[in-house]
N, C-alpha and C positions, 0 to 999 in steps of 0.2 A: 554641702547642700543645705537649704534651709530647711527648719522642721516642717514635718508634713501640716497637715491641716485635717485634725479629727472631724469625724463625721458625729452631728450631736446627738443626745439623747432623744430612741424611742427611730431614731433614721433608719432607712432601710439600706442595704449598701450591698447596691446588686453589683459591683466593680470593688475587689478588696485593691487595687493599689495607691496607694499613697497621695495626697494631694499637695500641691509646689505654692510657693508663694514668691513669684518672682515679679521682678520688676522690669516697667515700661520704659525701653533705653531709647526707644526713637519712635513717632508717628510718622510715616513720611508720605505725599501724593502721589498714589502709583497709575492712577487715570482716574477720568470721572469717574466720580463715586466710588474709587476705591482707594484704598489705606494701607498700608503695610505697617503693621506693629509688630516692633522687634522685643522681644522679652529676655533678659538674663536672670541669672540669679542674684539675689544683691549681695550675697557674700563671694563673690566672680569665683564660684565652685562650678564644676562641668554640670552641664545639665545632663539628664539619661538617656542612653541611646534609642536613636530615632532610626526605620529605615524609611526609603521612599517610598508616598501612598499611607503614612500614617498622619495621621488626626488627633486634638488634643480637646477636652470639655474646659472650656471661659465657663467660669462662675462668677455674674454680675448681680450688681445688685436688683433687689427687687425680689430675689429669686429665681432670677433666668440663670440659663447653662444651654451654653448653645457650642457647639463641634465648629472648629477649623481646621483645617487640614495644614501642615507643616510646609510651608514653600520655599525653604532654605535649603542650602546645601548637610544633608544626612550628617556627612562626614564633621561639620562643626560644632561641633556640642557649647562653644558658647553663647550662643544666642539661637533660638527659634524666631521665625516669621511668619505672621499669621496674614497672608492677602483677606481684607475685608469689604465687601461689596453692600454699600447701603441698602437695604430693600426699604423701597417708599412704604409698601404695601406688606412687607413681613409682619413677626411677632414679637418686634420689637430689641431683639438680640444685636442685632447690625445698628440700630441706629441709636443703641445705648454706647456702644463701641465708637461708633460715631461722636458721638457728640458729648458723651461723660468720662470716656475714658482720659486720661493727660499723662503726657511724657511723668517719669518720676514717683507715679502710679503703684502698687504692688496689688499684683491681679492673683485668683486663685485659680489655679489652672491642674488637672491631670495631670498624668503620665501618659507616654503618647500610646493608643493603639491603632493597627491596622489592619484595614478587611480589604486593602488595596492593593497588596504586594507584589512586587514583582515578580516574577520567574526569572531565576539567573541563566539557566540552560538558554534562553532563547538568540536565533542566530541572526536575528533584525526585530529589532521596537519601532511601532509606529505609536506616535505619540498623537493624541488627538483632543485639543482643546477647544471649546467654545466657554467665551465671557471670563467670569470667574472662574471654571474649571479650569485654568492655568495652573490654582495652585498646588495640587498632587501632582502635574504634568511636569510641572517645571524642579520640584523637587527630582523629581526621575530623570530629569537630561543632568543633573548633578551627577547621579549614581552610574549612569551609560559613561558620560564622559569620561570620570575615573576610570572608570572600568575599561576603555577605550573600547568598549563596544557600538558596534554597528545601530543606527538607531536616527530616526527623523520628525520632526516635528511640525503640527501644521496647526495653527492658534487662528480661529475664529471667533471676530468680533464686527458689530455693526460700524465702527469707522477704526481708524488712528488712534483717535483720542479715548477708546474704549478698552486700547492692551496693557495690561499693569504688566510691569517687569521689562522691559522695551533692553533697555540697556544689558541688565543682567543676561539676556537670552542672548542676544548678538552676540557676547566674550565668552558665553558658553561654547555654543551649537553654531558648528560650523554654517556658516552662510548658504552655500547651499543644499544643507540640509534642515533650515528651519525657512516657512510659509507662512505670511499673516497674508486669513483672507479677511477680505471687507464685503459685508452683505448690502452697507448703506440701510438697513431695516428692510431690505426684501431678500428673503432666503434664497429664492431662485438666483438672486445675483451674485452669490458669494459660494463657497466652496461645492463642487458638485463629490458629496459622500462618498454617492453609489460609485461613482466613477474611478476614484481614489481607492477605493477597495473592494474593486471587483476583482483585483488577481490576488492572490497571497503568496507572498515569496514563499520561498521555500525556509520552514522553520521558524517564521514570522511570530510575532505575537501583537495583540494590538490591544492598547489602553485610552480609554475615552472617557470624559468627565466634561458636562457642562449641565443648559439649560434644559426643560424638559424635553420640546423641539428638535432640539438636538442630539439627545440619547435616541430617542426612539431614531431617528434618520440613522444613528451608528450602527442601532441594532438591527436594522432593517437591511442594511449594506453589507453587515458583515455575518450572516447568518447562514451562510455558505462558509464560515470559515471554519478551520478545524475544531473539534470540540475541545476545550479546554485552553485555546491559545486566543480568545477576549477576555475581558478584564473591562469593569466599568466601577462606575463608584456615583450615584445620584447626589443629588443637592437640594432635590425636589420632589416629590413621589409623581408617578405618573397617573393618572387620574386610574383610580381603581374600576376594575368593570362590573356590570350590573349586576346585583345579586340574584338568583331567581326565588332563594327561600329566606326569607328574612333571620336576622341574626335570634340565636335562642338563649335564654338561661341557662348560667350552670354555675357549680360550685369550684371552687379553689383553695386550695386546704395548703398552708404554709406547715411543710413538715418538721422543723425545727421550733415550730415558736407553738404548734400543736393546736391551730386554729386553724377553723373551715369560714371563707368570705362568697357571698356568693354577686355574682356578676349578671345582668342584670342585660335586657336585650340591647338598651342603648349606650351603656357602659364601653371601658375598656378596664381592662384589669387593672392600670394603672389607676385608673379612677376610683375602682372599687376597694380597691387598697387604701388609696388617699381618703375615702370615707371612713374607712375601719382604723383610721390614726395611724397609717401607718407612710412615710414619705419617701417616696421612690426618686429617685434621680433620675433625670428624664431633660429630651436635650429638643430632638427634630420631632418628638412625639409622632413620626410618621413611618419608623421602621429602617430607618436611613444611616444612624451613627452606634447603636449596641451599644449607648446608656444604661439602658435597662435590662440589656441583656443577662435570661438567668437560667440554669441548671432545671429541667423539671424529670421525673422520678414516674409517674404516672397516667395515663391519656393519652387520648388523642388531640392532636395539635393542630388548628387551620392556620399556618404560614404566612401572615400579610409584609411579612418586613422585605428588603430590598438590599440585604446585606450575608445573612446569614448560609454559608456554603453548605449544600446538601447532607453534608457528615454534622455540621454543627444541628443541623435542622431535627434531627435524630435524640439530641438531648437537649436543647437549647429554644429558647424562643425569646421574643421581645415582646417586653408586657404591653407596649404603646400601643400595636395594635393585632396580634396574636391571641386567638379567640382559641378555646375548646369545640371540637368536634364532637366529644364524650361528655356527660352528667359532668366528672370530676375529672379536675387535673391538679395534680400532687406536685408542686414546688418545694426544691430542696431549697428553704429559703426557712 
């Protein structure tokens, strides 16, 4: 494997594992506006095991770092695929990948994690994509198929010319069990949700990843289904709702390094940190990919991320946008 990639002096390193330096074996057109880059290692060493619904942090230049999610088959370790969807309108991350990255390339990439995982026990997956959210979906009919388990797929996109992986899904997922709807850009014309998952088999679990539109419609469908057997994973935060008391001051005391920062009403911790010299590694800055994700030891915690499971919520928060409830909140950092 290639040597990692140290994290420099004075960096803050809320993720201890290791960083990869692999290279760019193929850019290929998987639909409009999207891309599929394939990454190996340059010394053709295995890369580290991946399962389905795990994600990796791209470090480009400029200082972006922005979360893809892995859309290759799990089980091959030598090469990962990153599906990448130009955003006109994004922060820039997609349309560096776009247009600066080149075949032959050595990119700096993580190790994969995931807050997307499957459940193996379950006795039927439904698989549920919209746009880009292909790419955890598509990794997962990898893992079903192996596995020969039971398991169906329904990929929503506004035409044809908008499904990346077209081919690879057909030789996957049996024919009649994979669905491409077409909404033509009116959503009433294309997949009806509710309809789709008003009954839940028996033992079912169901995974959903797309645009924001479209989570909410999944969440909205499937909310009668058993606690515990959805599964989603955003790409986007969903517009947060109104606060009735505005956000307060408070302190943050990093227990390791024995200094107190204090946060500020229009702050986020991650900012308040980046003012006191300290650089935090930060990807969707919206609570979405646990970049930032860190241990904290003291406080009360107000919750804004979109990722972190209820046990983790307990000791964990994400600096992007995770506020104190209490005066102080003690990071084990």
């Amino acid at each position: 494997m290639s040597a990692p990639v140290p994290l420099g002096i004075g960096e803050f390193e809320a993720d201890t594992m290791p960083l990869l330096r692999l290279r760019v074996q193929a850019i290929r057109l998987q639909a409009d506006g999207i891309h599929a880059f394939e990454l190996i290692d340059p010394d053709a060493a295995l890369l580290p095991p991946a399962t389905a619904g795990a994600h990796v942090d791209v470090h480009l230049s400029g200082g972006l770092m922005r979360s893809y999610s892995l859309s290759g088959d799990p089980a091959d370790r030598t090469v990962w695929t990153l599906g990448v969807l130009r955003e006109v309108n994004g922060q820039g991350g997609s349309r560096t990948m776009h247009d600066s990255v080149r075949v032959g390339e050595l990119l700096t990439v993580s190790a994969p994690r995931n807050a997307f995982a499957m459940v193996p026990s379950a006795a039927h997956t439904v698989l549920l994509a919209g746009g880009i959210g292909i790419t955890p979906i598509k990794a997962m009919a990898h893992t079903l198929t192996a596995q020969g388990k039971s398991f169906e797929v329904h990929y929503c996109a506004r035409t044809a010319r908008n499904v990346a992986f077209t081919c690879e899904l057909r030789a996957l997922v049996p024919l009649d069990r994979l669905h491409f709807h077409f909404d033509n850009g009116v959503p009433s014309q294309g997949l009806n949700i509710t309809a789709l998952l008003q009954q839940q088999p028996d033992g079912a679990h169901l995974y959903y990843c797309g645009p924001v539109g479209f989570m909410k419609a999944c969440a909205e469908a499937s909310a009668h289904w058993t606690p515990g057997s959805v599964h989603f994973e955003h790409f986007k935060p969903p517009e947060p709702p109104a606060k009735a008391v505005p956000d307060a001051s408070f302190q943050v005391r990093l227990a390791r390094r024995g200094i107190t920062v204090p946060v500020l009403p229009d702050q986020t911790i991650v900012r308040a940190l980046e003012l006191a010299g300290l650089r935090v590694p930060t990807s969707c800055l919206s609570g979405l990919c646990a970049s930032c994700k860190v241990e904290y030891l003291e406080g009360e915690v107000e919750h804004n991320d979109y990722i972190l499971s209820d046990e983790e919520k307990t000791h964990c928060l994400t600096l992007c946008v995770s506020r104190a409830r209490s005066p102080l909140l003690v990071l084990d950092i």
